[in-house]
LUMDO-348527 format. One record per atom (N, C-alpha, C): x, y, z; residue in one letter. Coordinates in steps of 0.2 Angstrom, whole numbers, plus 5000, padded with zeros to 4 digits. Layout:
XYZA/...
END
This chain:
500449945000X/500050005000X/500450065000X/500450094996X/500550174995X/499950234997X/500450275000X/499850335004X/500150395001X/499750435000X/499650504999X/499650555007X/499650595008X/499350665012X/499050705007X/498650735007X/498550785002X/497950855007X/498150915007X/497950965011X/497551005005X/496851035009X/496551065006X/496751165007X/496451195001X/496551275001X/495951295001X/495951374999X/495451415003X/494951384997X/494251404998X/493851374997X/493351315001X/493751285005X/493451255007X/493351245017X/493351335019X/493351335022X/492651325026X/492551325033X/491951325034X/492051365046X/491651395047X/491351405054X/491551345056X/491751355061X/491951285066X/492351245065X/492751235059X/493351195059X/493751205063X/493951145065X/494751125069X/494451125075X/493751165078X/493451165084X/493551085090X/493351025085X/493050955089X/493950945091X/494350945083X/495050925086X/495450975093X/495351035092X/495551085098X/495151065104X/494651035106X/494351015112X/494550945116X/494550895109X/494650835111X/495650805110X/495950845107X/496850825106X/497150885108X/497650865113X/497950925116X/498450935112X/498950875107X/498950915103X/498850955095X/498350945094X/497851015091X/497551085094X/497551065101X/497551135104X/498451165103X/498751135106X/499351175105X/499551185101X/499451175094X/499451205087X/499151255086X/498451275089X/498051325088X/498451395092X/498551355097X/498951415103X/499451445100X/499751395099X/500651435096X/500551465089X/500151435086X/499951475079X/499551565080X/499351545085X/498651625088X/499351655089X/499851635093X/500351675097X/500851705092X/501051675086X/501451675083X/501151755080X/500451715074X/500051775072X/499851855074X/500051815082X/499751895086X/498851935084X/498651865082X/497951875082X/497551805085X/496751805085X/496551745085X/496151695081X/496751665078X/496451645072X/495951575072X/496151565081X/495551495080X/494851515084X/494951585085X/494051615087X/494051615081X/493951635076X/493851655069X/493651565065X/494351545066X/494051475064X/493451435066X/493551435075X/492851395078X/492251435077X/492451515077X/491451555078X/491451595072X/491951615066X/491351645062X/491751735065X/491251755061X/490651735057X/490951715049X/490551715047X/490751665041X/490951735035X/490651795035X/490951835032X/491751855032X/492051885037X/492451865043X/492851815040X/492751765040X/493251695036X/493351695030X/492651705025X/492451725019X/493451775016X/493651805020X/494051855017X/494751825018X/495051835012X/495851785008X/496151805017X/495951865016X/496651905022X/496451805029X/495951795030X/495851755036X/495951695033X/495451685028X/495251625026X/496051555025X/496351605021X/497151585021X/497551545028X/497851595032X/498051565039X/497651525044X/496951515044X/496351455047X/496351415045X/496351385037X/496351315033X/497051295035X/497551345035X/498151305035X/498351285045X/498051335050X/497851315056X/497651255057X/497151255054X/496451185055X/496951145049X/497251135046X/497651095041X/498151045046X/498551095050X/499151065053X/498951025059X/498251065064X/498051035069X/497950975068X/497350955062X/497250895059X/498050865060X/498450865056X/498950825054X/499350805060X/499350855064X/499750835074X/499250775074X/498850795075X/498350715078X/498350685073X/498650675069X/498350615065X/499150585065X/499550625066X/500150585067X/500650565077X/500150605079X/500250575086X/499550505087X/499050525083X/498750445083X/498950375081X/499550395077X/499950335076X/499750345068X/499750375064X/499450365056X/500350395054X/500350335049X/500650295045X/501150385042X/501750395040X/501850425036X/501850415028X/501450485026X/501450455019X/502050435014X/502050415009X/502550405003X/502550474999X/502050525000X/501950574996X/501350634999X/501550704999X/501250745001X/501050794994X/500450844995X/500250874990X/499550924994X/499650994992X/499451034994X/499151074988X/498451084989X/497851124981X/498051204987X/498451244980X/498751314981X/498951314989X/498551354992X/498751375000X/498751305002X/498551255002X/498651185004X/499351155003X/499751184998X/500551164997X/501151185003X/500651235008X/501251265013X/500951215019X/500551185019X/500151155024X/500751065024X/500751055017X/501151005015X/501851015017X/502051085015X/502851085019X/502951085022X/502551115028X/502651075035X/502451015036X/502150975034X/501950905037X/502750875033X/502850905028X/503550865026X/504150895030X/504150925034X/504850975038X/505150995033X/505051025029X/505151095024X/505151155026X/504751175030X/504551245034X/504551225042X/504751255047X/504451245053X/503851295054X/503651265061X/502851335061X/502951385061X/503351415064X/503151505064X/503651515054X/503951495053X/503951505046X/503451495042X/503151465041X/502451435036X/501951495041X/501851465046X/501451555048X/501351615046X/502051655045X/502051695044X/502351715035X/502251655031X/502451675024X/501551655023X/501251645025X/500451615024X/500151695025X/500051725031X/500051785033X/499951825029X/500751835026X/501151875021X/500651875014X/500851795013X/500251775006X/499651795006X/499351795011X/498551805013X/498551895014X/498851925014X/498852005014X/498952025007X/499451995004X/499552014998X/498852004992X/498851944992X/498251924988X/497551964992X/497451974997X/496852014997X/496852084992X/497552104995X/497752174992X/497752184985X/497652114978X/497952124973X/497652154970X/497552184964X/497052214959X/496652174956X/496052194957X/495652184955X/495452134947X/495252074953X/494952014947X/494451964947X/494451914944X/493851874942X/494051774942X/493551754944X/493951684944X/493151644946X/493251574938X/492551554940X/492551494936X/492551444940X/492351354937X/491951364931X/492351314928X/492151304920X/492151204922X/491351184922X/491351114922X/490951084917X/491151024913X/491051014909X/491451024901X/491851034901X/492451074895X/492951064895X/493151004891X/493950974891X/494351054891X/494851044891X/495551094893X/495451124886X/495751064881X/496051094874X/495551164872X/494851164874X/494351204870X/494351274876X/494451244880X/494451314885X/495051344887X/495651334885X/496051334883X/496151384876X/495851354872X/495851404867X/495451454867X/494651454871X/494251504870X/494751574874X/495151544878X/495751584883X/496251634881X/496651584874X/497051614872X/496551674867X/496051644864X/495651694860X/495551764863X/495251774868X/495251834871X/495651864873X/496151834877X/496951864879X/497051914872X/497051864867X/497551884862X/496851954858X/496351954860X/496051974855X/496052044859X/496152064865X/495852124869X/496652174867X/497352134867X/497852184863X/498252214871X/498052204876X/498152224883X/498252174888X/498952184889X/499252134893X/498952104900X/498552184903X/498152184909X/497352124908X/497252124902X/496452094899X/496752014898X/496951994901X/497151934899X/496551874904X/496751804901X/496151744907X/496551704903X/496551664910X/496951584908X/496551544913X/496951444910X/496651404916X/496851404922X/496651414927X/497051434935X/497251364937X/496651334938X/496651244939X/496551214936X/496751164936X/496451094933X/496451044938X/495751044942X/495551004948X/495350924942X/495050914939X/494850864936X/494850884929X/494750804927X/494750824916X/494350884914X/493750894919X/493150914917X/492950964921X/493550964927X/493351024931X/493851094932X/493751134928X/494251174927X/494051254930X/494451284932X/494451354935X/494951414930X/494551474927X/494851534923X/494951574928X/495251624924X/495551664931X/496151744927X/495651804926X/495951844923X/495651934926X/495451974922X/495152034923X/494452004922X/494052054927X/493452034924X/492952014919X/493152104914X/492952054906X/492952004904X/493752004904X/493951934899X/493651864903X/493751874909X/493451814915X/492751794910X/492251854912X/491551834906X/491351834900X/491851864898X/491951854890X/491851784887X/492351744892X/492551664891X/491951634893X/491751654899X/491351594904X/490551614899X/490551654894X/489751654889X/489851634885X/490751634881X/490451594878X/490551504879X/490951494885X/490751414887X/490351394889X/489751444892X/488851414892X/488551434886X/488851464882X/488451434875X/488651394874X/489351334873X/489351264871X/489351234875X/488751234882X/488451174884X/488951184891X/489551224891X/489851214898X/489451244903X/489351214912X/489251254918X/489751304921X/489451344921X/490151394923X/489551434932X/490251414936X/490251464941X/490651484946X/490451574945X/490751614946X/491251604952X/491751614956X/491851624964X/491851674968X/491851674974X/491651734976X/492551744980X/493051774973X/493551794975X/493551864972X/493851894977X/494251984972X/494751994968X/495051914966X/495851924964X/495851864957X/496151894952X/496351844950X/497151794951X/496951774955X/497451704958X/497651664952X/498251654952X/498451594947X/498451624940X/498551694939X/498651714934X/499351754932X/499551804927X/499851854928X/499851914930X/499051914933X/498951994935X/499151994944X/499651924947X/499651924954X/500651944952X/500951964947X/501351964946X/501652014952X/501552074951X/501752104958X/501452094964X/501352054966X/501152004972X/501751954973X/501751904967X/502151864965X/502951894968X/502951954966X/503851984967X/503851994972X/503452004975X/503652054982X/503451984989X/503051914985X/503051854990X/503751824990X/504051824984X/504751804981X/505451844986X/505451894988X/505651924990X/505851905000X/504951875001X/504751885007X/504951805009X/504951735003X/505251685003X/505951675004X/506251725001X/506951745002X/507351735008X/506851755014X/507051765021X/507151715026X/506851645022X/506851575025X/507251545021X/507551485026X/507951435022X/507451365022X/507451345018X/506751275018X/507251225019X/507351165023X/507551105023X/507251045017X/507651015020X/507550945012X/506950895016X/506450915013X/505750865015X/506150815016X/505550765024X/505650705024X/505150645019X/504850665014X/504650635011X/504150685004X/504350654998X/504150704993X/503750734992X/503550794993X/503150854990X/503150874981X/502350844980X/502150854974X/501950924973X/502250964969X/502051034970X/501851064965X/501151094965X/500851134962X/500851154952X/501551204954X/501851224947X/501951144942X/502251114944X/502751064941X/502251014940X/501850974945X/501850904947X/502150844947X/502750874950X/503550824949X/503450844956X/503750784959X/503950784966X/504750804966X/504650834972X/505450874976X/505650834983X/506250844984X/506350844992X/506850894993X/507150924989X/507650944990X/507351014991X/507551064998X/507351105000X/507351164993X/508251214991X/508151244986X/507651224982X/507651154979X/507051154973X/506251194975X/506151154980X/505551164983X/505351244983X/505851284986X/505951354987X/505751404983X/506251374976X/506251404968X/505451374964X/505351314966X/504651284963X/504051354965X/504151354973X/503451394976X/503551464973X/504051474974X/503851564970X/503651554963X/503651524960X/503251534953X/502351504954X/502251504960X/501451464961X/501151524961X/501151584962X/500551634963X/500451644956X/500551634951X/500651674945X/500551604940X/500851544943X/500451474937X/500051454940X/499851394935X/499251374934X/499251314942X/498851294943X/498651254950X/498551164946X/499051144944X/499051084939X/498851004947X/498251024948X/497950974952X/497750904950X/497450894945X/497550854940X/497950824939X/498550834937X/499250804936X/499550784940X/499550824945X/499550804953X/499550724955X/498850724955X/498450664956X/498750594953X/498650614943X/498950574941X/499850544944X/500350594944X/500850574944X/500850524949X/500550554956X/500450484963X/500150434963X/499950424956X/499450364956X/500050324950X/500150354946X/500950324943X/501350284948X/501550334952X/502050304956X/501850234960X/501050244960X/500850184965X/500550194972X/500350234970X/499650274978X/499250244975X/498950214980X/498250194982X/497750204985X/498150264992X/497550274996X/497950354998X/497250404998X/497050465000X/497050495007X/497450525011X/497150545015X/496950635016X/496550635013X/496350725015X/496550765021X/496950795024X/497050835030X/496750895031X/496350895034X/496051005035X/495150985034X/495051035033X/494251065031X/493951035025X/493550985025X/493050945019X/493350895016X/492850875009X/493050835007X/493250854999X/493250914995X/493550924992X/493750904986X/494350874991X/495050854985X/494850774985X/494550754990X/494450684991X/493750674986X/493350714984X/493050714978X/493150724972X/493750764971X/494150774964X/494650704962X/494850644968X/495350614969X/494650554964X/494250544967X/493850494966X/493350494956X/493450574957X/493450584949X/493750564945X/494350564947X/495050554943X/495250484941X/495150464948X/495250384950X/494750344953X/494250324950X/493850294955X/493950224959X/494650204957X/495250134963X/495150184967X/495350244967X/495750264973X/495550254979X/495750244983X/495250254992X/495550324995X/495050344996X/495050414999X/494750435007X/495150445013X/494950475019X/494850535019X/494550555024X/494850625027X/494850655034X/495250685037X/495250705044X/495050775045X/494450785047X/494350865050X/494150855056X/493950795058X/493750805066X/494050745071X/493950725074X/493950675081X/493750585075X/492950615073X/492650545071X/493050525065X/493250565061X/493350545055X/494250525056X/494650565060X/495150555062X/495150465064X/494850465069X/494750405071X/494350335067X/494050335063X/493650305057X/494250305048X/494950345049X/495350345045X/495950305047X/496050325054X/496550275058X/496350195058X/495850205060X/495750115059X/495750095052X/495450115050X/495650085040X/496250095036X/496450135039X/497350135035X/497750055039X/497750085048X/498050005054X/497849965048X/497249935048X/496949885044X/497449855039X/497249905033X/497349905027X/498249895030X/498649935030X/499449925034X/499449835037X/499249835041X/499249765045X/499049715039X/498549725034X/498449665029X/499049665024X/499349715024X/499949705017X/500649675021X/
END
C-alpha cells in the first residue's frame, strides 16, 4: 500500500473547523495556541465562531485552513497514522504539506501564509469562476482567444486549475473572466462564478508574486522527509532549494491538480488521506480515480474512522 497526504485550500473553508479536534487532542489545541501566538491574532476564534463573512476573506480564510490543516495532521500523526509516501497541497494547501513534510517549521509557514493572505487580498482587482463540463484543449483556446484578442496585457484569462478532466477554473480581469465563461455556456459548459476579488493563478498576481518571492527569500526550507508534489510542476521534490524555487512561481501558474493526482497514482498510491476542512480534494481524487480510496480527517470521528482503516489495510499488506 501506497499513501498519499493531500491538504485542502481556501475554498473549502467552513465556521467551526478544527473546533472538535481543539477540544478533544491536546495536541491540536497546542497548534491552535502557538499558531494564535505566533499570528498575534486569533485565528482559531475565527476558525471555531465565524462569522462566516469574517472567514469568507483571503486575508483570514488563508492562515485558518492552514491552522485547521496542521492541527488535523498533529493528531493524525500522534494517533499513530502511518507516514505518507507522498504529500500534496491544492494552492494554500501546498504550505500545509511543507510542513507535514519538515520543509518549513511553524512559525515560518505561519507567517509566509500571513504574508500570502495579505498580499492576495490586496491584489488588483479580478475574476475567477469554474468551468465544468469542458475538456482543457477548448477552453484553453476560448482563453488564448480573448487574451489575444483584447491587445492588453492587463485583459488577459487563463486556466488557473485543473482540479479534474472536466473540472476546470479561469481566472483573469473581469471582462475577459465573462467573456470566456458566455461563451462556454453557450457550448453546453456549467460555469460558476467564485466569490474571490483576485485573479489568483494568473499573471495579474505578478506583483504579488515579486514582492512574496522576496518575502520567501528570508527562509531557508530543509529537504522534505518525504516527497512534495508541487503545484507548478507536478513532479515531486525533496530537496529544500528545489522546493523554494518551485513555490515562487505558484502565485502566477496554473494549479496543475489534475496531474498532481495522476503522477501519485503512477507511482503507485492507492490510498488518499485528506488533512483539513471537507471533502473536496477527496472528491476530485475519486473523479480522477475511482480505485482510489480516499479518507479524510477534520474531526475526532473521522480522524478515528481513517486510523482504523489505514491500521487495517497496513496490517493486511
Amino acid at each position: 500500500m501506497k499513501l498519499a497526504c493531500i491538504f485542502p485550500g481556501q475554498g473549502s473553508q467552513t465556521v467551526g473547523m478544527g473546533s472538535d479536534l481543539y477540544q478533544k487532542f491536546p495536541e491540536a489545541k497546542e497548534v491552535f495556541d502557538r499558531i494564535d501566538k505566533i499570528a498575534g491574532r486569533q485565528l482559531s476564534k475565527l476558525s471555531f465562531e465565524g462569522p462566516v463573512e469574517e472567514l469568507k476573506r483571503t486575508l483570514n480564510t488563508q492562515p485558518t485552513m492552514l491552522a485547521t490543516s496542521i492541527a488535523a495532521w498533529q493528531s493524525y500523526m500522534q494517533a499513530g497514522g502511518p507516514k505518507p509516501n507522498f504529500v500534496a497541497g491544492h494552492s494554500l494547501g501546498e504550505f500545509s504539506a511543507l510542513y507535514a513534510a519538515g520543509a518549513l517549521p511553524l512559525e515560518a509557514v505561519i507567517k509566509l501564509v500571513e504574508k500570502r493572505a495579505q498580499l492576495m487580498e490586496a491584489c488588483p482587482p479580478g475574476a475567477m469562476s469554474a468551468i465544468l463540463g469542458m475538456k482543457f484543449e477548448k477552453l484553453n483556446e476560448l482563453c488564448n482567444a480573448v487574451s489575444a484578442a483584447s491587445n492588453d496585457e492587463k485583459k488577459v484569462v487563463m486556466v488557473a486549475n485543473f482540479n479534474t478532466e472536466e473540472q476546470l477554473v479561469i481566472s483573469g480581469d473581469p471582462e475577459s473572466v465573462g467573456n470566456v465563461s458566455s461563451q462556454a455556456k453557450a457550448a453546453g459548459a456549467k460555469v460558476i462564478p467564485l466569490a474571490v476579488g483576485g485573479a489568483f493563478h494568473s499573471p495579474l498576481m505578478g506583483e504579488a508574486a515579486k514582492e512574496f518571492s522576496g518575502e520567501l527569500s528570508k527562509y531557508a526550507f530543509a529537504d522534505a522527509q518525504f516527497p512534495v508534489v508541487q503545484n507548478v510542476t507536478a513532479m515531486a521534490h525533496t530537496n529544500g532549494t528545489i522546493i523554494q524555487n518551485t513555490l515562487e512561481q505558484q502565485m502566477t501558474s496554473s494549479v496543475l491538480w489534475y496531474e498532481t493526482i495522476k503522477f501519485m497514482l503512477h507511482q503507485g498510491v492507492t490510498h488518499f488521506v485528506e488533512i483539513g476542512s471537507g471533502k473536496a480534494l477527496s472528491g476530485m481524487v475519486k473523479r480522477i480515480s475511482k480505485d482510489a480510496q480516499t479518507y479524510n480527517i477534520e474531526d475526532s470521528a473521522s480522524l478515528n474512522k481513517t486510523i482504523a482503516a489505514i491500521t487495517k489495510m497496513v496490517g493486511a499488506v
